[in-house]
Each structure stands twice: as C-alpha cells, then as structure tokens.
KOLTORKOL-19726 format. One record per atom (N, C-alpha, C): residue in three letters; y, z, x; atom name. Coordinates in Angstrom, 2 decimals, always signed. Last residue first. Layout:
<nodes>
<ALA, <Y, Z, X>, CA>
...
</nodes>
This chain:
<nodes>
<UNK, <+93.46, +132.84, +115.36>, N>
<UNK, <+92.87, +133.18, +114.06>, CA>
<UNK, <+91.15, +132.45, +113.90>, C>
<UNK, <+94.02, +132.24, +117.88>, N>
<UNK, <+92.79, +133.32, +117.36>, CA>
<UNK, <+92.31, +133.70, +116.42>, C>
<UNK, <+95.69, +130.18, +117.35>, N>
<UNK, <+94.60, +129.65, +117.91>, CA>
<UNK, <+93.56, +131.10, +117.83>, C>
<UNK, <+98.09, +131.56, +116.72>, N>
<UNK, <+97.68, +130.41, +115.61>, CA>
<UNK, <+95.82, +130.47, +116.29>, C>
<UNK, <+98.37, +132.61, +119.33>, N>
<UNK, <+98.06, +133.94, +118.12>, CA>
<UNK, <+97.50, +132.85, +116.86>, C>
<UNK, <+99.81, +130.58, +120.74>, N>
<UNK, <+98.26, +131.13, +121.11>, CA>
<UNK, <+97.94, +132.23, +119.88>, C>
<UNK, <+101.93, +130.15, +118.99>, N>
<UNK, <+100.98, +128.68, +119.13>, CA>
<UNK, <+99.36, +129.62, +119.25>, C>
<UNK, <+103.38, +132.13, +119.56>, N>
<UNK, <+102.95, +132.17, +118.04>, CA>
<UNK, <+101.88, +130.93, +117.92>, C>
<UNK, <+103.50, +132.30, +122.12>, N>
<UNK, <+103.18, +133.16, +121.89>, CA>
<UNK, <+102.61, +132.95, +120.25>, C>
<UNK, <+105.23, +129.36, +122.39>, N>
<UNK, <+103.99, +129.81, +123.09>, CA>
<UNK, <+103.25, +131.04, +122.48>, C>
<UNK, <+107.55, +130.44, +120.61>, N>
<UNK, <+106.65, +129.45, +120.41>, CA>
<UNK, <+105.43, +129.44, +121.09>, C>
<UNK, <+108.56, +132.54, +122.68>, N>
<UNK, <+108.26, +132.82, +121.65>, CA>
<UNK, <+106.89, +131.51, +120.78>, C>
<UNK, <+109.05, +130.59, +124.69>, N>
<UNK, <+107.68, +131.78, +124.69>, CA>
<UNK, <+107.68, +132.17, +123.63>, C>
<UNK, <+111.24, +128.96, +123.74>, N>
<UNK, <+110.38, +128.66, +124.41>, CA>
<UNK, <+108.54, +129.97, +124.64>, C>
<UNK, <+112.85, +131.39, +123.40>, N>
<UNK, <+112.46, +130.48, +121.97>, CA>
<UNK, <+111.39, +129.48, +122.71>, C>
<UNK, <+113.41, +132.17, +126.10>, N>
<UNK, <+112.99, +132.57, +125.01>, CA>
<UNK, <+112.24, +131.96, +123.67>, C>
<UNK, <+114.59, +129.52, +127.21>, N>
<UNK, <+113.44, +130.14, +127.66>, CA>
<UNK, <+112.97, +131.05, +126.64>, C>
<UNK, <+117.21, +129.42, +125.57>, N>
<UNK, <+116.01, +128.06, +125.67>, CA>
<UNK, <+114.67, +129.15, +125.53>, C>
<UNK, <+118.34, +131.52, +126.56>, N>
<UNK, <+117.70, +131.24, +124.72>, CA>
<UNK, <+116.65, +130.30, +124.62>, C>
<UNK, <+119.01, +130.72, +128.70>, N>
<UNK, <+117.94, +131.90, +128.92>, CA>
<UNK, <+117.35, +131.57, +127.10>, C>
<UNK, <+120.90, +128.77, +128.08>, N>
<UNK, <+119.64, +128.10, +128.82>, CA>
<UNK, <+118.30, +128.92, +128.95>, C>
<UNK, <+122.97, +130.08, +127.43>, N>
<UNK, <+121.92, +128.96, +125.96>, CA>
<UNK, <+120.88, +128.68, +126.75>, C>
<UNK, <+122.65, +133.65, +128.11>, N>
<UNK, <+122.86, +131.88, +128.33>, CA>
<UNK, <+122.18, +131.14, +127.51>, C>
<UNK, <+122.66, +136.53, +125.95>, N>
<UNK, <+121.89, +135.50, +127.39>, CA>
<UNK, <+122.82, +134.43, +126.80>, C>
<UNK, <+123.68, +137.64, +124.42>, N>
<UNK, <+123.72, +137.94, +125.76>, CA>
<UNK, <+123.40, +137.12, +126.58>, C>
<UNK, <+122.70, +136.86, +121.75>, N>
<UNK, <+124.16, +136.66, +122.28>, CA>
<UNK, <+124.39, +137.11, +123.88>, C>
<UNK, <+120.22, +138.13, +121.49>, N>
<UNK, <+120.60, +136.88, +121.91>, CA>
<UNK, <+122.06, +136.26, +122.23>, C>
<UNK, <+121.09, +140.63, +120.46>, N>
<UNK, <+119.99, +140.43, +121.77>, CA>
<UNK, <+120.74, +139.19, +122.29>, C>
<UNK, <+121.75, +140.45, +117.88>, N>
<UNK, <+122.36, +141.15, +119.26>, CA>
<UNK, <+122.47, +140.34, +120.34>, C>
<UNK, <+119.49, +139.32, +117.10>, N>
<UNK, <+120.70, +138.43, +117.10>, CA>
<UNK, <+121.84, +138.95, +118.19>, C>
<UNK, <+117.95, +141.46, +117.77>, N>
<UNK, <+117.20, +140.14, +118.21>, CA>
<UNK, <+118.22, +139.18, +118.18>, C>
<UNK, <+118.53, +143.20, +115.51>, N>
<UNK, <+118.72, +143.76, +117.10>, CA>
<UNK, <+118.66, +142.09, +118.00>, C>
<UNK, <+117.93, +141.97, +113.24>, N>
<UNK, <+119.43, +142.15, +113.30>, CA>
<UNK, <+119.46, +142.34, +115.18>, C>
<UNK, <+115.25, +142.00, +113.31>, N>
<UNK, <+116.17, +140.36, +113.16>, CA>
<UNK, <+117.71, +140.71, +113.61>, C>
<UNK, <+114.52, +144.55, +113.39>, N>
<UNK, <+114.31, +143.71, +114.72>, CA>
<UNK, <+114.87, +142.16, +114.54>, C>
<UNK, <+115.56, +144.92, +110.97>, N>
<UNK, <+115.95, +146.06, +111.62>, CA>
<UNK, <+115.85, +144.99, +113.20>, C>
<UNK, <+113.87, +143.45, +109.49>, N>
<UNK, <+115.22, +143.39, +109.20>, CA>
<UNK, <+116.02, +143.39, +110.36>, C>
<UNK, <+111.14, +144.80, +109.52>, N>
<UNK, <+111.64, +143.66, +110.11>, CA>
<UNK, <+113.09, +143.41, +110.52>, C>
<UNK, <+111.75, +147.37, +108.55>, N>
<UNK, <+112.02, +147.07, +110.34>, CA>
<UNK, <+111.92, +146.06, +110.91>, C>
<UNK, <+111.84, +146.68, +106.06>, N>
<UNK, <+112.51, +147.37, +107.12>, CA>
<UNK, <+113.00, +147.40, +108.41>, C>
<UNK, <+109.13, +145.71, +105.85>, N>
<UNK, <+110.34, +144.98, +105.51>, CA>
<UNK, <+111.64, +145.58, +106.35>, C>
<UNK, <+107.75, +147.90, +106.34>, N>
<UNK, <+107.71, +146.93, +107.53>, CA>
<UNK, <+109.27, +146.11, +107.39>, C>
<UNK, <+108.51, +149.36, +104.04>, N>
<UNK, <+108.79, +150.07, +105.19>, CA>
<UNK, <+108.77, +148.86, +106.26>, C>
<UNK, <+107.22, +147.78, +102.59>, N>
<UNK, <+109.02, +148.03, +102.09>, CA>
<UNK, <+109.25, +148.62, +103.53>, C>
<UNK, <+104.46, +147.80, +102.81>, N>
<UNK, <+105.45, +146.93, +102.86>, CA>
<UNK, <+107.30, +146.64, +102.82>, C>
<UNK, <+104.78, +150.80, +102.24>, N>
<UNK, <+104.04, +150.32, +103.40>, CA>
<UNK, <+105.13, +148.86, +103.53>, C>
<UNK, <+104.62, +150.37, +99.73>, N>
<UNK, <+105.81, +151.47, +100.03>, CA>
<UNK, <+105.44, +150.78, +101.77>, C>
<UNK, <+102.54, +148.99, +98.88>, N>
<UNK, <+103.40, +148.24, +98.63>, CA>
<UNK, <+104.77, +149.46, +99.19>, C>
<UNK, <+100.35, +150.52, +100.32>, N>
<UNK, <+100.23, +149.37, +100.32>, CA>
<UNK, <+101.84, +148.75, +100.21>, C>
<UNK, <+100.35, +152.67, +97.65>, N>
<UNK, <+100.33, +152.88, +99.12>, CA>
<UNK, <+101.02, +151.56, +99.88>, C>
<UNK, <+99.85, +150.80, +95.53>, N>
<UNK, <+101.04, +151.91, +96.04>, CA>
<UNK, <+101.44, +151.90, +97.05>, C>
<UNK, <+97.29, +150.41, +96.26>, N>
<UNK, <+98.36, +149.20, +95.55>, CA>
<UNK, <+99.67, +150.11, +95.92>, C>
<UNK, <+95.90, +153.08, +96.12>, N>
<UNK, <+96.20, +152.20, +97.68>, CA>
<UNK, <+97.08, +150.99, +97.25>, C>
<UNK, <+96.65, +153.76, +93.81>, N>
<UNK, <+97.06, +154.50, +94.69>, CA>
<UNK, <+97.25, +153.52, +95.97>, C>
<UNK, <+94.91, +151.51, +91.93>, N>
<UNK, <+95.99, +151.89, +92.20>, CA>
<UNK, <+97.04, +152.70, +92.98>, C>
<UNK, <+92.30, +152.81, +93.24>, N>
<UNK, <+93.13, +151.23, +93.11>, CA>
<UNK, <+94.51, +151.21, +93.47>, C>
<UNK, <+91.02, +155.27, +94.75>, N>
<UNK, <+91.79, +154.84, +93.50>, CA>
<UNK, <+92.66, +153.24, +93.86>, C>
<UNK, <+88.63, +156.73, +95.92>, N>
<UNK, <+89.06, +155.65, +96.42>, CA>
<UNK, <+89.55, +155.04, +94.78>, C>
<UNK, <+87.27, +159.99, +97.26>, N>
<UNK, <+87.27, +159.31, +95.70>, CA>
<UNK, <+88.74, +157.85, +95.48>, C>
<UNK, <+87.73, +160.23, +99.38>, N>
<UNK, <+86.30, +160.27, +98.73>, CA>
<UNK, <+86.23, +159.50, +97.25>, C>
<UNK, <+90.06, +158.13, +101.34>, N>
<UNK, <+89.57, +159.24, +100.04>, CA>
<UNK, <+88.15, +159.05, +99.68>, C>
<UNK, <+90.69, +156.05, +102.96>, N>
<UNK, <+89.49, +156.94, +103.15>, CA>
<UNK, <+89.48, +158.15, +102.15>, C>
<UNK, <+93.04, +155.04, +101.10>, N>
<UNK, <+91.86, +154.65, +101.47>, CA>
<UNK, <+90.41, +155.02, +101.99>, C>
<UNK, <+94.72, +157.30, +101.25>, N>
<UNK, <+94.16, +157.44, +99.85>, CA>
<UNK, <+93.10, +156.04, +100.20>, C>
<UNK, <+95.00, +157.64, +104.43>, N>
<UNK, <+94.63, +158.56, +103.10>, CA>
<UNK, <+93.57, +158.20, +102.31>, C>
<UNK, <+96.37, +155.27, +104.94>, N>
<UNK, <+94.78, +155.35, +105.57>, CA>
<UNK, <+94.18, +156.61, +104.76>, C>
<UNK, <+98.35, +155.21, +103.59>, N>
<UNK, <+97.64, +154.13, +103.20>, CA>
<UNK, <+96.36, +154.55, +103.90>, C>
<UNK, <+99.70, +157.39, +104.80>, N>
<UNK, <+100.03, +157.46, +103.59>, CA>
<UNK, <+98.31, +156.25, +103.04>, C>
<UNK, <+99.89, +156.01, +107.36>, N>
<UNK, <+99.24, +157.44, +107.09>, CA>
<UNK, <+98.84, +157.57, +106.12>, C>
<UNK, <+101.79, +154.40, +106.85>, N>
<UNK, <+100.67, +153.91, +107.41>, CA>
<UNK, <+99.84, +154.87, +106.89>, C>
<UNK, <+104.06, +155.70, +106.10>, N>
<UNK, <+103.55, +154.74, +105.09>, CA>
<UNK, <+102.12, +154.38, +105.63>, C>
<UNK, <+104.68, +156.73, +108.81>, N>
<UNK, <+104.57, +157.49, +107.75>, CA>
<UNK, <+103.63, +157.12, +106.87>, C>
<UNK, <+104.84, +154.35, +110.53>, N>
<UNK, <+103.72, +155.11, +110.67>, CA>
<UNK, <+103.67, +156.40, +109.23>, C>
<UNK, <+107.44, +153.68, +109.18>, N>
<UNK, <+106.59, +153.05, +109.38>, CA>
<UNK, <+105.13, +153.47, +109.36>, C>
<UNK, <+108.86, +156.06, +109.68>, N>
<UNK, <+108.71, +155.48, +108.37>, CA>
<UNK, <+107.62, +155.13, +108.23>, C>
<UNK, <+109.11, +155.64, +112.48>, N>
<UNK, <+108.42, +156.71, +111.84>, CA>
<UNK, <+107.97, +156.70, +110.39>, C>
<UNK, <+110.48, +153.03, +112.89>, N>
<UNK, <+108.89, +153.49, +113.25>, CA>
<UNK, <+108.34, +154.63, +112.60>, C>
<UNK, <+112.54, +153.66, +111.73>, N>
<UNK, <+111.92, +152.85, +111.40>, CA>
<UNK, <+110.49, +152.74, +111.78>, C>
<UNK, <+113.60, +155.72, +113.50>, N>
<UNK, <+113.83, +155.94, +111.72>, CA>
<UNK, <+112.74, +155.04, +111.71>, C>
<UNK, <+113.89, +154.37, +116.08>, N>
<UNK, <+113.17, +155.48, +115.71>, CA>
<UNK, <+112.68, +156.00, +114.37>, C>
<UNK, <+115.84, +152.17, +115.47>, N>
<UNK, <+114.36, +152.21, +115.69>, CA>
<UNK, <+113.42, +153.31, +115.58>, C>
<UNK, <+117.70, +154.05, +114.97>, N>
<UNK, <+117.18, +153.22, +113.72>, CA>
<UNK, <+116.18, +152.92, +113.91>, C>
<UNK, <+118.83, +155.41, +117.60>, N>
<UNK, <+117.94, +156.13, +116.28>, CA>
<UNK, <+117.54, +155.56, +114.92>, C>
<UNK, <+118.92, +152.76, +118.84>, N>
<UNK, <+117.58, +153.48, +119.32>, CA>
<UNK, <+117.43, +155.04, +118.06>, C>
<UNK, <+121.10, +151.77, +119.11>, N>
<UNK, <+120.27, +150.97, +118.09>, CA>
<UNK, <+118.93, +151.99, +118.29>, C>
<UNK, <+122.48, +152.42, +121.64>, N>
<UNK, <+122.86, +152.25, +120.69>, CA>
<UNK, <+121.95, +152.57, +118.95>, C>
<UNK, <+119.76, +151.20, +123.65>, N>
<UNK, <+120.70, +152.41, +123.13>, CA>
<UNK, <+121.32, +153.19, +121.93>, C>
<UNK, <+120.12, +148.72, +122.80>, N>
<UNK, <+118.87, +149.50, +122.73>, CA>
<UNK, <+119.28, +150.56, +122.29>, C>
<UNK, <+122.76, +148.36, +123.69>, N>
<UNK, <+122.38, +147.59, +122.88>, CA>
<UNK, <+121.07, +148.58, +122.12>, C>
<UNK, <+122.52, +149.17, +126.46>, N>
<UNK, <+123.34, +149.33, +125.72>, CA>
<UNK, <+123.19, +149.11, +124.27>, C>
<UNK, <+120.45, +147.01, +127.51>, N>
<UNK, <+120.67, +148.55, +127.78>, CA>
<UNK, <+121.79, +149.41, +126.72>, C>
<UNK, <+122.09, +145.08, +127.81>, N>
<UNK, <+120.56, +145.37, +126.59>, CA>
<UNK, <+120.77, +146.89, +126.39>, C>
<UNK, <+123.86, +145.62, +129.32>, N>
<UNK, <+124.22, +144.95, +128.26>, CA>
<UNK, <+123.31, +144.92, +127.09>, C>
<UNK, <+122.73, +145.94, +131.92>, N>
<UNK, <+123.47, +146.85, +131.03>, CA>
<UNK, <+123.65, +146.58, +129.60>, C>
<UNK, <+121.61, +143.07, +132.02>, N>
<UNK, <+120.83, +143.94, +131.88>, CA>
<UNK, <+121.79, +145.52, +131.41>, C>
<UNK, <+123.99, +141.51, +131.99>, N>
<UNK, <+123.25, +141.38, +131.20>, CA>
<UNK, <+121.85, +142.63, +130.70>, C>
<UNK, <+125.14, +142.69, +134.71>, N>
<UNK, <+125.66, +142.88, +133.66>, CA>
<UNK, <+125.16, +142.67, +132.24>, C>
<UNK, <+123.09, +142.16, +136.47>, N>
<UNK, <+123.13, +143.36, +135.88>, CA>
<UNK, <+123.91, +143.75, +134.99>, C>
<UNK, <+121.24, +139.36, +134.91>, N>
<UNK, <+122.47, +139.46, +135.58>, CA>
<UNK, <+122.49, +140.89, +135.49>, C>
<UNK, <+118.07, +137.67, +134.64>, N>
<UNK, <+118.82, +138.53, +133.73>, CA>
<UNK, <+119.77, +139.33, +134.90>, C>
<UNK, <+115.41, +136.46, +135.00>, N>
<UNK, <+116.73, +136.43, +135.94>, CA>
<UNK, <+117.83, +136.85, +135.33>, C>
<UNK, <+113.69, +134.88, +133.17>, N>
<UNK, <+115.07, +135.09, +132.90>, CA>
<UNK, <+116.25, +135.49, +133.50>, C>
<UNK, <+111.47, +135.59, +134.77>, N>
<UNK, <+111.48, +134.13, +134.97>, CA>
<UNK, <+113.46, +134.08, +134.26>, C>
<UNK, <+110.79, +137.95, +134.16>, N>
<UNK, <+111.19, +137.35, +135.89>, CA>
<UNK, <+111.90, +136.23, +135.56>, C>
<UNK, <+110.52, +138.35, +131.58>, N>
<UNK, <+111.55, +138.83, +131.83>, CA>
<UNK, <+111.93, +138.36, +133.35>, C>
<UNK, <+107.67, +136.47, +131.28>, N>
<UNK, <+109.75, +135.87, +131.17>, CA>
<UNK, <+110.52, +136.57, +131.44>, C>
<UNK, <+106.20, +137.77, +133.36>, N>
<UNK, <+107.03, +136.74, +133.29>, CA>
<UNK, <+108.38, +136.13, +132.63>, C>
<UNK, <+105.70, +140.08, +131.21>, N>
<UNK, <+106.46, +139.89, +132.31>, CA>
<UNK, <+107.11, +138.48, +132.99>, C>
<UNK, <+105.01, +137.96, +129.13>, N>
<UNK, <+106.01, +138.74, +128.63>, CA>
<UNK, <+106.34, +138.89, +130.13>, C>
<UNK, <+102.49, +137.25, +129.47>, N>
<UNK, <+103.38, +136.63, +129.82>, CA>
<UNK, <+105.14, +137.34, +129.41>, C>
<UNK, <+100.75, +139.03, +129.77>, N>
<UNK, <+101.32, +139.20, +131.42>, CA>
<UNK, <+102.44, +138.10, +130.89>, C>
<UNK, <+100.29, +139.16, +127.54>, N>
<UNK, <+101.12, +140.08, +127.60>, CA>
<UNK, <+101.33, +140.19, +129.14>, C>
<UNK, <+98.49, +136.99, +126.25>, N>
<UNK, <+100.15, +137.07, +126.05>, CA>
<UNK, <+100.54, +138.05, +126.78>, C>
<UNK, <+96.13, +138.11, +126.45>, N>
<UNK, <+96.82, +136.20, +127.13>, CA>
<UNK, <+97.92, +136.45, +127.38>, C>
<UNK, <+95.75, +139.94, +125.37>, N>
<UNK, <+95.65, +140.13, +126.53>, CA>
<UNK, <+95.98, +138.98, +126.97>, C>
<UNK, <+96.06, +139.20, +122.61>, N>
<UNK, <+97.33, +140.07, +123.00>, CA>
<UNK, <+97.04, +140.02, +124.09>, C>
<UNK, <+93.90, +137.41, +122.47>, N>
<UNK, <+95.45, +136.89, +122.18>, CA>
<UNK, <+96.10, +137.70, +122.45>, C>
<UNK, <+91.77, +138.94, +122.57>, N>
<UNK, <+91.93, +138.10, +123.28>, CA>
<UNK, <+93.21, +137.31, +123.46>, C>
<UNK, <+92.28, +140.26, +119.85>, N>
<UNK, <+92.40, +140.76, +121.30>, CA>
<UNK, <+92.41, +139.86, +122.11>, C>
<UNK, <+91.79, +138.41, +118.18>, N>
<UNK, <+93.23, +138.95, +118.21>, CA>
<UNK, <+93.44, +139.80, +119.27>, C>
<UNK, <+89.02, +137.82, +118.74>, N>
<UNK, <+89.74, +136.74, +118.69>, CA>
<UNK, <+91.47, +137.20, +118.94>, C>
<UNK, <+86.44, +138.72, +119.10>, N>
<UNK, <+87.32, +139.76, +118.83>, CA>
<UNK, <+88.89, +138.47, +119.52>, C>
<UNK, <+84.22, +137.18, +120.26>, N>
<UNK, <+84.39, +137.38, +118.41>, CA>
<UNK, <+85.58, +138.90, +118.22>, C>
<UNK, <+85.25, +136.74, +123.21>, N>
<UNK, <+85.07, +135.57, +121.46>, CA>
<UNK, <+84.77, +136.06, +120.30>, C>
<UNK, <+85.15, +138.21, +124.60>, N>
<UNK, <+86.44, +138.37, +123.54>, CA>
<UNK, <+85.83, +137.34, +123.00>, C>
<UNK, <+83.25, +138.05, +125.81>, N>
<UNK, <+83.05, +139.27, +125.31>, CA>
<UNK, <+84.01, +139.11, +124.59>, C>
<UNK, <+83.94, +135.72, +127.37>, N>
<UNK, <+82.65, +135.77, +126.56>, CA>
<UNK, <+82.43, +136.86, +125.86>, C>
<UNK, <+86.34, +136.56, +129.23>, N>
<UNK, <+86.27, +135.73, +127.95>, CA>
<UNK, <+84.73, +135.42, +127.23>, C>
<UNK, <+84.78, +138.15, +130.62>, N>
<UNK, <+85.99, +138.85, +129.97>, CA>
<UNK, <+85.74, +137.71, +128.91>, C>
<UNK, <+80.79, +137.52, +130.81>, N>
<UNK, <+82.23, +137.52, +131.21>, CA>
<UNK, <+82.71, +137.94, +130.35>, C>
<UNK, <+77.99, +139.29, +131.12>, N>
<UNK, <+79.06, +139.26, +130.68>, CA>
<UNK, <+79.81, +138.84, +131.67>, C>
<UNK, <+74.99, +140.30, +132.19>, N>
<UNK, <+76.02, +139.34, +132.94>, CA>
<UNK, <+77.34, +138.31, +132.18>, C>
<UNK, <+74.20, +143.77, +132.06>, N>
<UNK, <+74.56, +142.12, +131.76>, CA>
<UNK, <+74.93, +141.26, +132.56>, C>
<UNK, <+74.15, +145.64, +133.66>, N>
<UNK, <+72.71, +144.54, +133.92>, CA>
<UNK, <+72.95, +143.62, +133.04>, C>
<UNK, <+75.64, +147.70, +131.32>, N>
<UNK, <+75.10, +147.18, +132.94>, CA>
<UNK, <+73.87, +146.53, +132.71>, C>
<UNK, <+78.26, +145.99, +129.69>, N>
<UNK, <+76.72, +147.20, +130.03>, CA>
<UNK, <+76.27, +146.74, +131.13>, C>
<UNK, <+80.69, +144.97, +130.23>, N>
<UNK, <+80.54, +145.50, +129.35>, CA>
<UNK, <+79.22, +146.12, +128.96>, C>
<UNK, <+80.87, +144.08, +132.79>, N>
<UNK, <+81.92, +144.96, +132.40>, CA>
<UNK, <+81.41, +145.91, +131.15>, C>
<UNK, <+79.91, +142.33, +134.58>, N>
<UNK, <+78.66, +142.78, +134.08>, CA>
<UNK, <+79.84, +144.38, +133.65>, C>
<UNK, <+83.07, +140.35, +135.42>, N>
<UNK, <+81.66, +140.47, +135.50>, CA>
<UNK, <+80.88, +141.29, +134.16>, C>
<UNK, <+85.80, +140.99, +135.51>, N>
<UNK, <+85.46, +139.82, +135.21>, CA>
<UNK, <+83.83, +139.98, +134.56>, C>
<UNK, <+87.63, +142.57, +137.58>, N>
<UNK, <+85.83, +143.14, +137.23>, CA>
<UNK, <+85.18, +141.62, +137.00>, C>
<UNK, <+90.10, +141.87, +136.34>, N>
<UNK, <+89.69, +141.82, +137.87>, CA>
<UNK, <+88.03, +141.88, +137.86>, C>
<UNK, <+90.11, +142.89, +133.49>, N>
<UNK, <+90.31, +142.00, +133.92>, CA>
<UNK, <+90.10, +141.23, +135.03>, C>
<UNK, <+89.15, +145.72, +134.19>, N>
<UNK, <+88.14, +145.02, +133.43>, CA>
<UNK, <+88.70, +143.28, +133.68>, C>
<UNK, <+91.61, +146.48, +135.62>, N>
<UNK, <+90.52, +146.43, +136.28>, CA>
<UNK, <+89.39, +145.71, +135.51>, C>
<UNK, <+94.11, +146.38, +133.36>, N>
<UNK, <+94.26, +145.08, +134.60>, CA>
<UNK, <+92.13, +145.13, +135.16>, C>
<UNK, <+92.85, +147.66, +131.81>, N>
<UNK, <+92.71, +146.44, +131.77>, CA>
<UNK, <+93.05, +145.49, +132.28>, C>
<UNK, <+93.18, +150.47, +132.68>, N>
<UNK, <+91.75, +149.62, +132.83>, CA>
<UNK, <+91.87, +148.20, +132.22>, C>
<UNK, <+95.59, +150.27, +133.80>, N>
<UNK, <+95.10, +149.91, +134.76>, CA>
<UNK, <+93.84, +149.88, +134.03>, C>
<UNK, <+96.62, +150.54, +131.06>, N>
<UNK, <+97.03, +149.48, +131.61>, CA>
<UNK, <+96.24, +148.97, +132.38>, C>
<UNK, <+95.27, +153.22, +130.31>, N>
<UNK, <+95.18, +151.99, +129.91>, CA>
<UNK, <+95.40, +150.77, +130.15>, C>
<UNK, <+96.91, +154.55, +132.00>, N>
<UNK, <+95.95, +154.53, +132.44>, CA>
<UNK, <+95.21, +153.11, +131.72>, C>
<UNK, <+99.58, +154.68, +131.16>, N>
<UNK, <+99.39, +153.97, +132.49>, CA>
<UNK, <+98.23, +153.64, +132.64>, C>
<UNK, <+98.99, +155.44, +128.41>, N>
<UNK, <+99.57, +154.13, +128.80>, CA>
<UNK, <+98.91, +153.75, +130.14>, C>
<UNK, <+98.28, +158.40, +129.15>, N>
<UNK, <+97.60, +157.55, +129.01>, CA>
<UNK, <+97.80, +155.98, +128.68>, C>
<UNK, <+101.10, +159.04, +130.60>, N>
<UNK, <+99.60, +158.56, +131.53>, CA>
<UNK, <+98.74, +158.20, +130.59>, C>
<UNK, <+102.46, +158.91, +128.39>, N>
<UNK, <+103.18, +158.12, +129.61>, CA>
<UNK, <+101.62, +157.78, +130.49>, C>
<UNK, <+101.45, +160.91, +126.75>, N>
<UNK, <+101.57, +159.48, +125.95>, CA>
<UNK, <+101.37, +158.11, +127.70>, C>
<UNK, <+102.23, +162.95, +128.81>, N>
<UNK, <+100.68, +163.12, +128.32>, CA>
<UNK, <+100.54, +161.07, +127.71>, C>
<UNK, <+104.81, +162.83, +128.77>, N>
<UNK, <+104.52, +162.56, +129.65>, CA>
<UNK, <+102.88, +162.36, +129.76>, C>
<UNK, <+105.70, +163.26, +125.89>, N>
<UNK, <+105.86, +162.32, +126.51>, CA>
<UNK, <+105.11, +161.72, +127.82>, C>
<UNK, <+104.64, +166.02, +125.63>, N>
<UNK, <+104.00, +164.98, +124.85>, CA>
<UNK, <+104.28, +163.60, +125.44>, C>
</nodes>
C-alpha cells in the first residue's frame, strides 16, 4: 500500500511540476490557456501551488546542522504514533460527515453531529501540531525562527489573497 500511495505521489508531483513547465494549451487542446488563467476561479489551488516550492526553499534556505536534523528526526519519531492517532481520527470523523451528507435521506441534525465530533477531532490535532511546533522550534536558532515565522506569514498573507 505504501509503495502504490509512494508512486502515485511521485507521479502527481511530476504532473504538476509538467503542467507547470507546459504553461500553455494544458487544459484542452487548441486552447490557448495559461497556468495562471486556468487557476483564477479555483483561487485555493492556486495558493497551494505558490506555496509549496516555497516550503522547499526554506528547508534550503534553513541550512539545518545534522545535529539539528537528527534532532527533528527524533522528535517526529517519537511523536509519530499521536500523529498517526490523530489523522486517523481525523479522517474517521471525515468519513463519518461525508456519510450522513451524501445520505439519501439528508438529516440536520446528524450532519450538526457529524460536523461537531469532526471539529473535536481537528481540535485535536490542532493541539497535537502546537505542541510538536514548540518542540520543533526549540531546535533552531532565533535567526532560523526568524526565517520560519517569516514564511509562515508569507504563506498566511498569500492564502488571505485567494480567498
């Protein structure tokens, strides 16, 4: 299963590095579509594909020590059957909500339910990624925190702008 999940990632990746490169007549033939003319009314896509070469970047741009990098590593580790708990939950409650929403017979109250066990579950893992994230940050240099809290802001500025 892993390794089935693993290529279709990869593969996904590379069609959007290639639609990215393409630029062009991507989206039917004999248009003359661009990438950013095809994301204007899909506004929150266009914001995860801005953001997500920048993520590599900061991890370059952080220059992270191998002792720092064990040091996540560890950390992750560690912390990796709560994340797991928490995602599954997560997607549990999700499941739970796409149910009794696509039910034939579509109850209020059920999806209010749904909905609010859903929320307890994110609550969760918010928590769960505030606590890892304080970890986190004790590792780096006040100057790598800079950089962080620096993209982070970038990242919540460009996601403001797709709404």
């Amino acid at each position: 299963m892993r390794t089935r999940h693993g290529r279709v990632a990869a593969a996904m990746r590379a069609a959007v590095i290639w639609l990215l490169a393409a630029g062009g007549a991507w989206a039917q033939p004999g248009t003359e579509t661009t990438l950013p003319a095809a994301l204007e009314s899909r506004p929150l896509l266009e914001c995860f594909l801005r953001n997500i070469g920048k993520w590599a970047e900061l991890r370059k741009d952080l220059g992270l020590s191998r002792d720092q990098k064990q040091q996540f590593a560890e950390i992750f580790k560690s912390r990796k059957p709560e994340i797991k708990q928490a995602v599954r939950k997560l997607r549990a409650e999700w499941k739970k909500v796409l149910a009794v929403v696509r039910s034939d017979t579509p109850d209020e109250t059920a999806i209010r339910t749904a909905i609010a066990n859903m929320t307890g579950a994110l609550a969760d893992a918010a928590v769960l990624r505030s606590q890892i994230r304080r970890q986190a940050m004790t590792v780096l240099t006040s100057a790598q925190r800079g950089q962080v809290d620096k993209f982070f802001a970038e990242v919540q500025s460009s996601a403001e702008e797709a709404k």
